[in-house]
CHARMM-style PDB file with segment names, atoms N, HN, CA, C and O in Angstrom:
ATOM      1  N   UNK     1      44.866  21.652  45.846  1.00  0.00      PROA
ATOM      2  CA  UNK     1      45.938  21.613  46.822  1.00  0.00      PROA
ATOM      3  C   UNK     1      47.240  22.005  46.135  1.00  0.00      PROA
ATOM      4  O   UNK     1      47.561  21.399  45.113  1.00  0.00      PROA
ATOM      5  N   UNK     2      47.784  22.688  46.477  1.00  0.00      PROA
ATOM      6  HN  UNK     2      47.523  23.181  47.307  1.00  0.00      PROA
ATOM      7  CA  UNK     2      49.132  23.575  46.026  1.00  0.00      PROA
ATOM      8  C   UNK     2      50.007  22.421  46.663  1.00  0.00      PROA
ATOM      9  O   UNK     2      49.604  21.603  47.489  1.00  0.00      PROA
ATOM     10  N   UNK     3      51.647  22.532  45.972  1.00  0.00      PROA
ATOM     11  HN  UNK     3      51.975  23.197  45.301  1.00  0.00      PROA
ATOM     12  CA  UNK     3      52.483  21.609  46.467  1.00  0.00      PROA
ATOM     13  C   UNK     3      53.878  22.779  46.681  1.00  0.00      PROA
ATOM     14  O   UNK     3      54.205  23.649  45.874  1.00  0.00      PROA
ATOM     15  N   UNK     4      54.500  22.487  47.944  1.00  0.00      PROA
ATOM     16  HN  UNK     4      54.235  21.780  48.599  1.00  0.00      PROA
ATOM     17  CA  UNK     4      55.066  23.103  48.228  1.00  0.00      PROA
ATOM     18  C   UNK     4      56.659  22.693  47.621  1.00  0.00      PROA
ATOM     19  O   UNK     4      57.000  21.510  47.628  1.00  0.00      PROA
ATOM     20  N   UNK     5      57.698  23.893  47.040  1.00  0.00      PROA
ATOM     21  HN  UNK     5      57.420  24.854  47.034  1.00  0.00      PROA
ATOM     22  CA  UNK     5      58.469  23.710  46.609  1.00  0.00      PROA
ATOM     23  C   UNK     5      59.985  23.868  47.451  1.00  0.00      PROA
ATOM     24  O   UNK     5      60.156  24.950  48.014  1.00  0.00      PROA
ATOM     25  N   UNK     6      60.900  23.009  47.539  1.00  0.00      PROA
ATOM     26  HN  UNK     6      60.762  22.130  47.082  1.00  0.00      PROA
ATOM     27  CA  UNK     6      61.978  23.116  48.578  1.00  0.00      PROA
ATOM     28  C   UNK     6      62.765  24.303  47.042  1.00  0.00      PROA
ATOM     29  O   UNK     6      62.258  24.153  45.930  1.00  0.00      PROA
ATOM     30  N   UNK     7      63.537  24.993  47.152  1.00  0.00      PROA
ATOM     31  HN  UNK     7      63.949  25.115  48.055  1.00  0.00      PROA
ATOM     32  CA  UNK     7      64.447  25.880  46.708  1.00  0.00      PROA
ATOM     33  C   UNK     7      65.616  26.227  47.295  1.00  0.00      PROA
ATOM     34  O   UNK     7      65.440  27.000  48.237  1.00  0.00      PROA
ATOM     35  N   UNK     8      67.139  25.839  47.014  1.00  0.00      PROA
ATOM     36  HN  UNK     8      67.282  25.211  46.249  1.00  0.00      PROA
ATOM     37  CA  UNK     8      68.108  26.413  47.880  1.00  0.00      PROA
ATOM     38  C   UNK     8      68.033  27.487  47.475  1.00  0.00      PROA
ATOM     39  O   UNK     8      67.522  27.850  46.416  1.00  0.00      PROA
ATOM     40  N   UNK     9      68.844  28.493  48.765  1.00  0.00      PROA
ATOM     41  HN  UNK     9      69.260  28.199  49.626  1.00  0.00      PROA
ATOM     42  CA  UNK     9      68.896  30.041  48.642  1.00  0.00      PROA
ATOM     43  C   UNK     9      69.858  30.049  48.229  1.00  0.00      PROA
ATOM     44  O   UNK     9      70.812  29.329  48.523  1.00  0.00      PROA
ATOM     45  N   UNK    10      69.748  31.345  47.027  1.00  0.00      PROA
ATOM     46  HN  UNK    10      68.973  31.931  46.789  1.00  0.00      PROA
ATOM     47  CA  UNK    10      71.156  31.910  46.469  1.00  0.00      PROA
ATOM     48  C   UNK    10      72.350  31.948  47.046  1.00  0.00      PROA
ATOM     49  O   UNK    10      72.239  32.388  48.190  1.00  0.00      PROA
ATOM     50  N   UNK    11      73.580  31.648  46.728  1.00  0.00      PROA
ATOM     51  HN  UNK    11      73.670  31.290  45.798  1.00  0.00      PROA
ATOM     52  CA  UNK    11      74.703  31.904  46.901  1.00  0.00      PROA
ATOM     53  C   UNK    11      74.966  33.588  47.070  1.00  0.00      PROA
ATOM     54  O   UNK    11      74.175  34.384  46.564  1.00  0.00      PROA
ATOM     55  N   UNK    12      75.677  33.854  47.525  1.00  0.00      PROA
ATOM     56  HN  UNK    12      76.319  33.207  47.936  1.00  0.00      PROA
ATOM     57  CA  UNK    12      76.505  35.149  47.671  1.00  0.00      PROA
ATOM     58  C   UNK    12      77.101  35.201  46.551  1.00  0.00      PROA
ATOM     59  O   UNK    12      77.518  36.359  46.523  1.00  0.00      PROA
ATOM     60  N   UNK    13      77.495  34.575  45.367  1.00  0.00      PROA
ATOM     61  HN  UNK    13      77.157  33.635  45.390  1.00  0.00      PROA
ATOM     62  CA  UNK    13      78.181  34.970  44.101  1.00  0.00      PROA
ATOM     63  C   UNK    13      76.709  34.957  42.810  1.00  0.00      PROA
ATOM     64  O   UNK    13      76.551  35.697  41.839  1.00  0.00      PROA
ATOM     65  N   UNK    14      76.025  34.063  43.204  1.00  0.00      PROA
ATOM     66  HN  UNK    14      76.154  33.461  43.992  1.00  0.00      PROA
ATOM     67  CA  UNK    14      75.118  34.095  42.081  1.00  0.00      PROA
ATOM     68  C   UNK    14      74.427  35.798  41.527  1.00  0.00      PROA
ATOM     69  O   UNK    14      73.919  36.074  40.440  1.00  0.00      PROA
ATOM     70  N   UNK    15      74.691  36.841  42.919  1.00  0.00      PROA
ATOM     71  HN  UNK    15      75.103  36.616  43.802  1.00  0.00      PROA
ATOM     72  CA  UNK    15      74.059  38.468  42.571  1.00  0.00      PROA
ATOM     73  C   UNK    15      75.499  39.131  41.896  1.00  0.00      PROA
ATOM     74  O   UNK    15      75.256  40.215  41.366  1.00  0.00      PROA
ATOM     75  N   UNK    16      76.921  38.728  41.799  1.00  0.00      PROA
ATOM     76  HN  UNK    16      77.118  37.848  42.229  1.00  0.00      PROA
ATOM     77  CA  UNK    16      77.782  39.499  40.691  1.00  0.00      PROA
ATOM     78  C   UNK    16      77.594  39.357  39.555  1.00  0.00      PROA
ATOM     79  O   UNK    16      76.921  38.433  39.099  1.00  0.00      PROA
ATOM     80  N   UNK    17      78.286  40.458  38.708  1.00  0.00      PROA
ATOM     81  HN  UNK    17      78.834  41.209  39.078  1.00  0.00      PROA
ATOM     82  CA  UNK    17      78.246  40.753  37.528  1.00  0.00      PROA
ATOM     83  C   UNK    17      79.316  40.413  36.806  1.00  0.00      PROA
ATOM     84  O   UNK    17      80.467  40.839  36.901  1.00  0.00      PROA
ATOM     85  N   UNK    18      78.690  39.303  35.793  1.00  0.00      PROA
ATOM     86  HN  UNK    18      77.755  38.957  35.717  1.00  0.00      PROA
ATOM     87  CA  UNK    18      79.828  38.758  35.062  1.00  0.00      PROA
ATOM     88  C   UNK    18      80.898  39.529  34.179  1.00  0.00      PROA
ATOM     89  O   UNK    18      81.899  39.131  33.584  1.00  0.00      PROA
ATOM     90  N   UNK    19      80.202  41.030  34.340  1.00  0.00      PROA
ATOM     91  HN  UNK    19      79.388  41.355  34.823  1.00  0.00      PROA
ATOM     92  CA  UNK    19      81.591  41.911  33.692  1.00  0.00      PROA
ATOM     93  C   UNK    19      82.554  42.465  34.634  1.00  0.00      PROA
ATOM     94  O   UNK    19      83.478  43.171  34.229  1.00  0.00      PROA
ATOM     95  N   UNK    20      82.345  42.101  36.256  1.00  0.00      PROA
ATOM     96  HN  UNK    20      81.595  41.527  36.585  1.00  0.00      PROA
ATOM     97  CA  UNK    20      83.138  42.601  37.506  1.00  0.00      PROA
ATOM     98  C   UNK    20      84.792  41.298  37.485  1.00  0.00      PROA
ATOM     99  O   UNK    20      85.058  40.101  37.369  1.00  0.00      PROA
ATOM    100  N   UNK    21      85.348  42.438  37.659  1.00  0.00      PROA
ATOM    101  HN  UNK    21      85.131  43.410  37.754  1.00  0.00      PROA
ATOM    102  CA  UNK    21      87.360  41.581  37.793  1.00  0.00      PROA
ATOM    103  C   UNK    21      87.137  41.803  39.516  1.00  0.00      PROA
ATOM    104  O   UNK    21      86.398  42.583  40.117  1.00  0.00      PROA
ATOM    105  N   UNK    22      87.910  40.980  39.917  1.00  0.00      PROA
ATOM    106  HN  UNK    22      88.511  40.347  39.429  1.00  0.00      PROA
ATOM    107  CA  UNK    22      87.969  40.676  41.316  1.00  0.00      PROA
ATOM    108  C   UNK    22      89.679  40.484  41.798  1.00  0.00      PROA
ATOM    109  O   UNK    22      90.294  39.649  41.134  1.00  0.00      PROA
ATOM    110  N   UNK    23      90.301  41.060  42.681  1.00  0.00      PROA
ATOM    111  HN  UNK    23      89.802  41.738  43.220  1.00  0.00      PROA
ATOM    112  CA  UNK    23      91.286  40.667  42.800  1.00  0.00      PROA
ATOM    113  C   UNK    23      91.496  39.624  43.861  1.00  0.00      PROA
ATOM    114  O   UNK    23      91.215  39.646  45.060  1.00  0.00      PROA
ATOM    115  N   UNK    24      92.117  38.617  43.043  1.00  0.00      PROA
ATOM    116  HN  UNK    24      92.346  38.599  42.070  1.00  0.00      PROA
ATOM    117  CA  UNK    24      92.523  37.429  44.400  1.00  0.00      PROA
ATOM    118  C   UNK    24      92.978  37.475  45.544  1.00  0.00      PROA
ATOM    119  O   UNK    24      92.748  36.744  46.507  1.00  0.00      PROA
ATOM    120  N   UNK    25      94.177  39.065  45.354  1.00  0.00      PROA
ATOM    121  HN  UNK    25      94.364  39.659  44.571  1.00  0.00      PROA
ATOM    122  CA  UNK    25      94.538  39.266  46.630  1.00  0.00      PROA
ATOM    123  C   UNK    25      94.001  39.992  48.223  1.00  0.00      PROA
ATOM    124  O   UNK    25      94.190  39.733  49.411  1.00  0.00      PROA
ATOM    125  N   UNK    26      93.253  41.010  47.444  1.00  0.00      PROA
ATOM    126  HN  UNK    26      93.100  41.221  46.479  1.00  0.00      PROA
ATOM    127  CA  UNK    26      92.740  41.579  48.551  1.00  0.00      PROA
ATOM    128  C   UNK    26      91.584  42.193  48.537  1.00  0.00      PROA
ATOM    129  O   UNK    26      91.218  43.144  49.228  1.00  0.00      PROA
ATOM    130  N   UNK    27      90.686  41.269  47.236  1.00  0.00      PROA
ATOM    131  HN  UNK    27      90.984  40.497  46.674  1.00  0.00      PROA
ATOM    132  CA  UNK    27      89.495  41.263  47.060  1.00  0.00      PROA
ATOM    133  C   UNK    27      88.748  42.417  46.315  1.00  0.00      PROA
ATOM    134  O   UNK    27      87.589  42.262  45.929  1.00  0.00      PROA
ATOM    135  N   UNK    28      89.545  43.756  46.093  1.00  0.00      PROA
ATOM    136  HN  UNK    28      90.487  43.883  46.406  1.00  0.00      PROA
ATOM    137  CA  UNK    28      89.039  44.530  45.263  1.00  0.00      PROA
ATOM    138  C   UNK    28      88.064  43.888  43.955  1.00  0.00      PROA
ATOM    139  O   UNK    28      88.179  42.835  43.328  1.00  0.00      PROA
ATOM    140  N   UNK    29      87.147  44.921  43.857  1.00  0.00      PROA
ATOM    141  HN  UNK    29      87.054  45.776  44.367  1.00  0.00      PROA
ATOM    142  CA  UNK    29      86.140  44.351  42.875  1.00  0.00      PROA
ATOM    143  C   UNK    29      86.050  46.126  42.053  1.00  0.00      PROA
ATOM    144  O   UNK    29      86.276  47.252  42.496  1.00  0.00      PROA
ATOM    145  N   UNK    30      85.619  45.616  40.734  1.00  0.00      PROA
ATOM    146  HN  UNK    30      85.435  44.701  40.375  1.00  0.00      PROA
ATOM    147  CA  UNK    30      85.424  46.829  40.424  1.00  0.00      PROA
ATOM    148  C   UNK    30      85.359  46.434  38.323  1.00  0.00      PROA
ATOM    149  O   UNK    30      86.223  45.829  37.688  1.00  0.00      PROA
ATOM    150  N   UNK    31      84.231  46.955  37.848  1.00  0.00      PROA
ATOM    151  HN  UNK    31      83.529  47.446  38.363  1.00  0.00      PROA
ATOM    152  CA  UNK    31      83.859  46.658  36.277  1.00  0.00      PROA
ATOM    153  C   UNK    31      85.304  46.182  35.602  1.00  0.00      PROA
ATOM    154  O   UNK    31      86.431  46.483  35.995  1.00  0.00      PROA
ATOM    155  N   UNK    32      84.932  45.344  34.465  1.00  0.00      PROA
ATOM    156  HN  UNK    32      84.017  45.099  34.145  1.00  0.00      PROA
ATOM    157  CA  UNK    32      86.437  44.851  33.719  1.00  0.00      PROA
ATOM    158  C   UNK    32      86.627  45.944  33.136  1.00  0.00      PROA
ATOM    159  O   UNK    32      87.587  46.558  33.601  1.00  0.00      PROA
ATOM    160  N   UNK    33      85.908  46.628  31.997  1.00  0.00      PROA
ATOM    161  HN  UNK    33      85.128  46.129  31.619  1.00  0.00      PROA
ATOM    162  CA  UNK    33      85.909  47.498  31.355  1.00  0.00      PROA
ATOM    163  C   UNK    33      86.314  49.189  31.542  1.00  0.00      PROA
ATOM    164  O   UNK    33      87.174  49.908  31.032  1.00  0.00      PROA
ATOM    165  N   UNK    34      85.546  49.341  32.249  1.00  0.00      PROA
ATOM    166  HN  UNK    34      84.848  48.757  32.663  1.00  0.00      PROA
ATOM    167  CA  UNK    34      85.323  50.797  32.788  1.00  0.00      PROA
ATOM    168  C   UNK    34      85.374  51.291  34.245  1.00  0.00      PROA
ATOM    169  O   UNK    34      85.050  52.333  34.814  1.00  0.00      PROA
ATOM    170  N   UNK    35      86.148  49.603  34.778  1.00  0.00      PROA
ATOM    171  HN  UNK    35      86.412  48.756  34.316  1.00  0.00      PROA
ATOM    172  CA  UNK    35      86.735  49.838  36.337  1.00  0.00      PROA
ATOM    173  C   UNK    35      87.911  50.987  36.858  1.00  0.00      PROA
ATOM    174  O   UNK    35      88.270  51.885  36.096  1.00  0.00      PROA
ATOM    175  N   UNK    36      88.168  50.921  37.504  1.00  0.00      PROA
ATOM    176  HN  UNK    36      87.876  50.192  38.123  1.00  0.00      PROA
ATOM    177  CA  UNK    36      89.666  51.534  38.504  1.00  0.00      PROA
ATOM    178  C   UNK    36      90.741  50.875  38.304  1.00  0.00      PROA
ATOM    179  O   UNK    36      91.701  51.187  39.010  1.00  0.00      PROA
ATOM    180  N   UNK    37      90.915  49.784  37.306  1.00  0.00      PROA
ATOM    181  HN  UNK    37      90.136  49.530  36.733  1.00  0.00      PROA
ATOM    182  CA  UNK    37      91.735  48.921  37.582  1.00  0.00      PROA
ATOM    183  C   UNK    37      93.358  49.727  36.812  1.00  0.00      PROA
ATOM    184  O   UNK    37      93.291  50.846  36.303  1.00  0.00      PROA
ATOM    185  N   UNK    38      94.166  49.245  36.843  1.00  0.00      PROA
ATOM    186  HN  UNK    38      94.221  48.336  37.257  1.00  0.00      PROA
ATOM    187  CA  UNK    38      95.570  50.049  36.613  1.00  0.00      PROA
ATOM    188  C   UNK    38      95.695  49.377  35.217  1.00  0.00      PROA
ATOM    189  O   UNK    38      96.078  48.214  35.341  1.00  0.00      PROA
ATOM    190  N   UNK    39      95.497  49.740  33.960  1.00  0.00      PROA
ATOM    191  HN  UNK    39      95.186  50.685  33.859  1.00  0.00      PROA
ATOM    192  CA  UNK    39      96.282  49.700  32.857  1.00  0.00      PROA
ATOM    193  C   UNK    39      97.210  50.222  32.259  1.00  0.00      PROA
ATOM    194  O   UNK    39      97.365  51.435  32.116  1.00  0.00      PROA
ATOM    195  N   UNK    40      98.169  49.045  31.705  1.00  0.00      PROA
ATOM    196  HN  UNK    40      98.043  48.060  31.821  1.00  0.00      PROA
ATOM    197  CA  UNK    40      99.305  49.417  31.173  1.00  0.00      PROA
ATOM    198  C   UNK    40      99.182  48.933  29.647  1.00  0.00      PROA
ATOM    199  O   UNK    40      98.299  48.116  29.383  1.00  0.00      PROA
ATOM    200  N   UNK    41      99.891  49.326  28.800  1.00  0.00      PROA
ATOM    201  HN  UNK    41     100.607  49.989  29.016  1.00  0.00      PROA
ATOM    202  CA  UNK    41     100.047  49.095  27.608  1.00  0.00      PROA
ATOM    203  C   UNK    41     101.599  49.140  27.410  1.00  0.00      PROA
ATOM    204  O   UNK    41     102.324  50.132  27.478  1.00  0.00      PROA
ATOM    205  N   UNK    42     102.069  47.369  27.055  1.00  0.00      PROA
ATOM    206  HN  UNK    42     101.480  46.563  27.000  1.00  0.00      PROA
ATOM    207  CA  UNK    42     103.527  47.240  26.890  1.00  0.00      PROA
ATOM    208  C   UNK    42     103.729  46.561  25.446  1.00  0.00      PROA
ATOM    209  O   UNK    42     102.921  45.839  24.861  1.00  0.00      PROA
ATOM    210  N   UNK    43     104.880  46.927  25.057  1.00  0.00      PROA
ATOM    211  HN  UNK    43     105.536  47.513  25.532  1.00  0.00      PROA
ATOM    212  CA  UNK    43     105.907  46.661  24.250  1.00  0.00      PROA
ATOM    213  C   UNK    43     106.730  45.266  24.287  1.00  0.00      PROA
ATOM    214  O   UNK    43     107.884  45.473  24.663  1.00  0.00      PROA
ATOM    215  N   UNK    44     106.433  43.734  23.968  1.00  0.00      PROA
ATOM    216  HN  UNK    44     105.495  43.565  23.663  1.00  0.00      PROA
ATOM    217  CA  UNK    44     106.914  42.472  24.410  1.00  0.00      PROA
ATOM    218  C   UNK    44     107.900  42.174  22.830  1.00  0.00      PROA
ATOM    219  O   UNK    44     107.867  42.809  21.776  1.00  0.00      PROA
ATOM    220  N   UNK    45     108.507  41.281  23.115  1.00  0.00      PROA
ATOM    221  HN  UNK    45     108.534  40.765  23.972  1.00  0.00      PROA
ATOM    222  CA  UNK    45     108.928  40.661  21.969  1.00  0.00      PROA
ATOM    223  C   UNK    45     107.494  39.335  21.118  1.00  0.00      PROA
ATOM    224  O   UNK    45     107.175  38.645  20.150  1.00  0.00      PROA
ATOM    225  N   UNK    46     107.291  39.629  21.947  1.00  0.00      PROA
ATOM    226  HN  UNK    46     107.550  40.189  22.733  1.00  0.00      PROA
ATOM    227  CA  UNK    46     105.514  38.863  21.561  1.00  0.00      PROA
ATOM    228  C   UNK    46     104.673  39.300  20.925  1.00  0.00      PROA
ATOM    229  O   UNK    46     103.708  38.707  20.443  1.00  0.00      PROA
ATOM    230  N   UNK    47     105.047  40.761  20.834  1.00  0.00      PROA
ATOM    231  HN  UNK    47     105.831  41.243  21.225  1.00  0.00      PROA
ATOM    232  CA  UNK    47     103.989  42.313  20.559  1.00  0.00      PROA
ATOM    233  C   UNK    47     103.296  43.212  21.514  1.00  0.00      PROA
ATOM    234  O   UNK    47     103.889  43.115  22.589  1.00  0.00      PROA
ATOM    235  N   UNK    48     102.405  43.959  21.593  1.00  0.00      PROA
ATOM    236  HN  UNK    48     101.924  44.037  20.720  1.00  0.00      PROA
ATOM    237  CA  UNK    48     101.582  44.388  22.524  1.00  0.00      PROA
ATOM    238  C   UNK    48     101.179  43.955  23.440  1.00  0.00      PROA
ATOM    239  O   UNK    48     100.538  43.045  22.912  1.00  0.00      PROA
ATOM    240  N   UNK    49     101.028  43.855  24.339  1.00  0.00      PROA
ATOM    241  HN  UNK    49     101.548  44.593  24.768  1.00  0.00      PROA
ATOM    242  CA  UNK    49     100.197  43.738  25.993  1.00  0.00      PROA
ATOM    243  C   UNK    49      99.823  44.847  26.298  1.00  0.00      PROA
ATOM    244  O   UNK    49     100.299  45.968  26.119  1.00  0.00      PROA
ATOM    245  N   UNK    50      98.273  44.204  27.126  1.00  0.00      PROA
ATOM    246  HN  UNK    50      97.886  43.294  27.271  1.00  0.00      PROA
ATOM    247  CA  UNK    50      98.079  45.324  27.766  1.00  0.00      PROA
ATOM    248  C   UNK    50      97.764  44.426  29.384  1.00  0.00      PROA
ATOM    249  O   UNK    50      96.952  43.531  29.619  1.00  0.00      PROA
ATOM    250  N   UNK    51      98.536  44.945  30.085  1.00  0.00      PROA
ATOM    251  HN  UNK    51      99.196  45.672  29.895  1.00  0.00      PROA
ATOM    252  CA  UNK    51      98.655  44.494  31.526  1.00  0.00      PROA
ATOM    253  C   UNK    51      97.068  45.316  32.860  1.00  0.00      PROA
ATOM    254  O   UNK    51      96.871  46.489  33.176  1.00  0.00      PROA
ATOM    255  N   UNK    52      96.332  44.086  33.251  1.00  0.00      PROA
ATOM    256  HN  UNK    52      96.492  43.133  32.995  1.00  0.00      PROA
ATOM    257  CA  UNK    52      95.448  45.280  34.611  1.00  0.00      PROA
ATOM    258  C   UNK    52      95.757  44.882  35.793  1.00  0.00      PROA
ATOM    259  O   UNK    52      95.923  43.718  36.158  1.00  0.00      PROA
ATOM    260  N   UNK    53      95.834  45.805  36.387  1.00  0.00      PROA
ATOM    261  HN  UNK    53      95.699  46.750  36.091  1.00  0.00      PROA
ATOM    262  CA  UNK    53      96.612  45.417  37.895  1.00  0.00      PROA
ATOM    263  C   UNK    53      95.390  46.200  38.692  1.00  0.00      PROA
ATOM    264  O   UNK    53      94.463  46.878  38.249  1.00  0.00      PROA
ATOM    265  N   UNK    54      95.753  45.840  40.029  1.00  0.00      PROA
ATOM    266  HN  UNK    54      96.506  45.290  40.389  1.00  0.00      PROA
ATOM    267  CA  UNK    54      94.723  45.832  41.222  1.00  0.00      PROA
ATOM    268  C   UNK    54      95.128  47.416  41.837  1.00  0.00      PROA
ATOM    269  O   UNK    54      96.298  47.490  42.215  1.00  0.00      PROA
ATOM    270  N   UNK    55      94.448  48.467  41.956  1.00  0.00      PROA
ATOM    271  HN  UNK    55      93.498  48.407  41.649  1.00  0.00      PROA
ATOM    272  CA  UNK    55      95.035  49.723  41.970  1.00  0.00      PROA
ATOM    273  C   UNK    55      95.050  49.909  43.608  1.00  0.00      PROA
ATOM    274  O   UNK    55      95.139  50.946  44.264  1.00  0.00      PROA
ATOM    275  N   UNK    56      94.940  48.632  44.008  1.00  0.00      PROA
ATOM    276  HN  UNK    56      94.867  47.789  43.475  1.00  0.00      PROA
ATOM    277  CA  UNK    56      94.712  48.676  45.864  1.00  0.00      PROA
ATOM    278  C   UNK    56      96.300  48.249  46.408  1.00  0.00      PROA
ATOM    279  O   UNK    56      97.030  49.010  47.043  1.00  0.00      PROA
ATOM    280  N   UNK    57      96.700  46.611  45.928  1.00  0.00      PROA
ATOM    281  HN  UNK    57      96.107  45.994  45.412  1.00  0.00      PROA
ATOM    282  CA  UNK    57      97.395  45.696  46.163  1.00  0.00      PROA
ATOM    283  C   UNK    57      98.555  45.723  44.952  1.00  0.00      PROA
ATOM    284  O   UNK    57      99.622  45.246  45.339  1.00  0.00      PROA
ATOM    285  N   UNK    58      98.557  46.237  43.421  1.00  0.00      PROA
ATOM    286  HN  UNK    58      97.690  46.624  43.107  1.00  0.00      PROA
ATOM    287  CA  UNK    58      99.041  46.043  42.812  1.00  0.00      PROA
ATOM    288  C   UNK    58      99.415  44.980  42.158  1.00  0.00      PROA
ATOM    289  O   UNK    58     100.461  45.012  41.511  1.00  0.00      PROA
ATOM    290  N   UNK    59      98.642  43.862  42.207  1.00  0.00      PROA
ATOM    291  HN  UNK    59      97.792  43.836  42.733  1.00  0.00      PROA
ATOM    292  CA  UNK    59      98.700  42.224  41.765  1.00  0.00      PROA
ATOM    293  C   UNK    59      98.280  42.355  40.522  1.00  0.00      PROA
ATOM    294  O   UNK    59      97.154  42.760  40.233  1.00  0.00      PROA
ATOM    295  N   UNK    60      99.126  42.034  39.728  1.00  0.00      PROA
ATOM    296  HN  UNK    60     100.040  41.706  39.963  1.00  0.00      PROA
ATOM    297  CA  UNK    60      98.643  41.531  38.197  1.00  0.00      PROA
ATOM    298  C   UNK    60      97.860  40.789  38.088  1.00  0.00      PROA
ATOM    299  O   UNK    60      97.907  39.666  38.589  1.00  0.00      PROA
ATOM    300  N   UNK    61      96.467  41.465  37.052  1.00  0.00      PROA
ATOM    301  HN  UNK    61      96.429  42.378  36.645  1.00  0.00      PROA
ATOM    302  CA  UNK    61      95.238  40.254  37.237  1.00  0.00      PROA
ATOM    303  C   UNK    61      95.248  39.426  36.057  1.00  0.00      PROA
ATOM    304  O   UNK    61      94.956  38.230  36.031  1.00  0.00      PROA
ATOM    305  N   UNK    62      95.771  40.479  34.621  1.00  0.00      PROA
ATOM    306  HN  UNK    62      96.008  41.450  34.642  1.00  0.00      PROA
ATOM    307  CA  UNK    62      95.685  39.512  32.988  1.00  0.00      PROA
ATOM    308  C   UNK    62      96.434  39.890  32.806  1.00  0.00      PROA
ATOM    309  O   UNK    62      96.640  40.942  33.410  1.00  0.00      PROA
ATOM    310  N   UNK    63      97.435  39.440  31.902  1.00  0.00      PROA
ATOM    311  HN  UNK    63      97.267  38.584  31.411  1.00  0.00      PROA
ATOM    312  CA  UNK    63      97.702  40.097  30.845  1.00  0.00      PROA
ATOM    313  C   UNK    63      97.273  39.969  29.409  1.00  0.00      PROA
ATOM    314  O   UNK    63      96.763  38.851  29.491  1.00  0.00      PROA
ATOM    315  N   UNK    64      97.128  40.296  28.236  1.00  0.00      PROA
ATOM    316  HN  UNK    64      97.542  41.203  28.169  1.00  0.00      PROA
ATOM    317  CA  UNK    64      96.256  40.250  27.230  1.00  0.00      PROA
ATOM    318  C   UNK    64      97.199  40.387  25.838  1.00  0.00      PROA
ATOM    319  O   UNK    64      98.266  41.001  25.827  1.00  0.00      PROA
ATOM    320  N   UNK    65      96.793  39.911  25.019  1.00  0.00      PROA
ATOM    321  HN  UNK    65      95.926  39.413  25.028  1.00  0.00      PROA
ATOM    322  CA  UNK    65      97.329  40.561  23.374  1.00  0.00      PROA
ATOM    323  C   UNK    65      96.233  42.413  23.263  1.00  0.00      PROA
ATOM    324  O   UNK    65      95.052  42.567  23.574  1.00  0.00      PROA
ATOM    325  N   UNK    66      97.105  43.362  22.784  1.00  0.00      PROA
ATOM    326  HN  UNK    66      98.064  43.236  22.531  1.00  0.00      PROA
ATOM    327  CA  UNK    66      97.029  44.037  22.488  1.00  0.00      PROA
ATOM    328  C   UNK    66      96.614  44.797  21.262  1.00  0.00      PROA
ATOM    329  O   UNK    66      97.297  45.811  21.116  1.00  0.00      PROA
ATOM    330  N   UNK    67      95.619  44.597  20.250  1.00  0.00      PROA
ATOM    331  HN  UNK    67      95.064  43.773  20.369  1.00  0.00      PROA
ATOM    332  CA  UNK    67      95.523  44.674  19.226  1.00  0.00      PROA
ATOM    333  C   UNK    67      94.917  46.192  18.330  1.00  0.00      PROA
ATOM    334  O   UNK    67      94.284  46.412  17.297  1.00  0.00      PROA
ATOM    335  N   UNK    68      95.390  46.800  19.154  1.00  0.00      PROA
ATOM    336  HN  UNK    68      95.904  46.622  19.993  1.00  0.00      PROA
ATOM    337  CA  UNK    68      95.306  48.793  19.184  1.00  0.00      PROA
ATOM    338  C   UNK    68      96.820  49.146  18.606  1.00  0.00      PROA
ATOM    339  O   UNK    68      97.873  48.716  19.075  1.00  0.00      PROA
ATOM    340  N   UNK    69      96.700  49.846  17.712  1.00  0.00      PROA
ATOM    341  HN  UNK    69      95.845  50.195  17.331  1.00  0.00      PROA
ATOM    342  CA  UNK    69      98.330  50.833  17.243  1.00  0.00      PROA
ATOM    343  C   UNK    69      98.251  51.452  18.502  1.00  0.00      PROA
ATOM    344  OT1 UNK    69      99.100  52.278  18.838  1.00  0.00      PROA
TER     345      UNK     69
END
């Protein structure tokens, strides 16, 4: 006799890809890496940044240390 197993069904987030950026504002999705997303590379009194923005909405998603000449 087989026993039957209860299983909840997947979530709607459990099928993304943990290398996908998402924008909070208006939901654009698109690779961290090798996305659409808008990079900048700035000049701080902090040092380097490199800023990615949402190339839909324009919302700043990180900003980052910069560690490229």
């Amino acid at each position: 006799m087989s026993r039957a197993t209860y299983r909840d069904p997947p979530s709607r987030t459990a099928h993304r890809r943990k290398s996908m950026l998402f924008c909070p504002t208006c939901g654009h999705q698109s690779p961290a890496r090798r996305g659409d997303w808008v990079v900048e590379h700035r000049l701080t009194d902090d040092g380097r940044r490199v800023e990615l923005s949402c190339p839909t909405c324009e919302t700043t998603l990180t900003v980052e240390p910069s560690y490229h000449e």
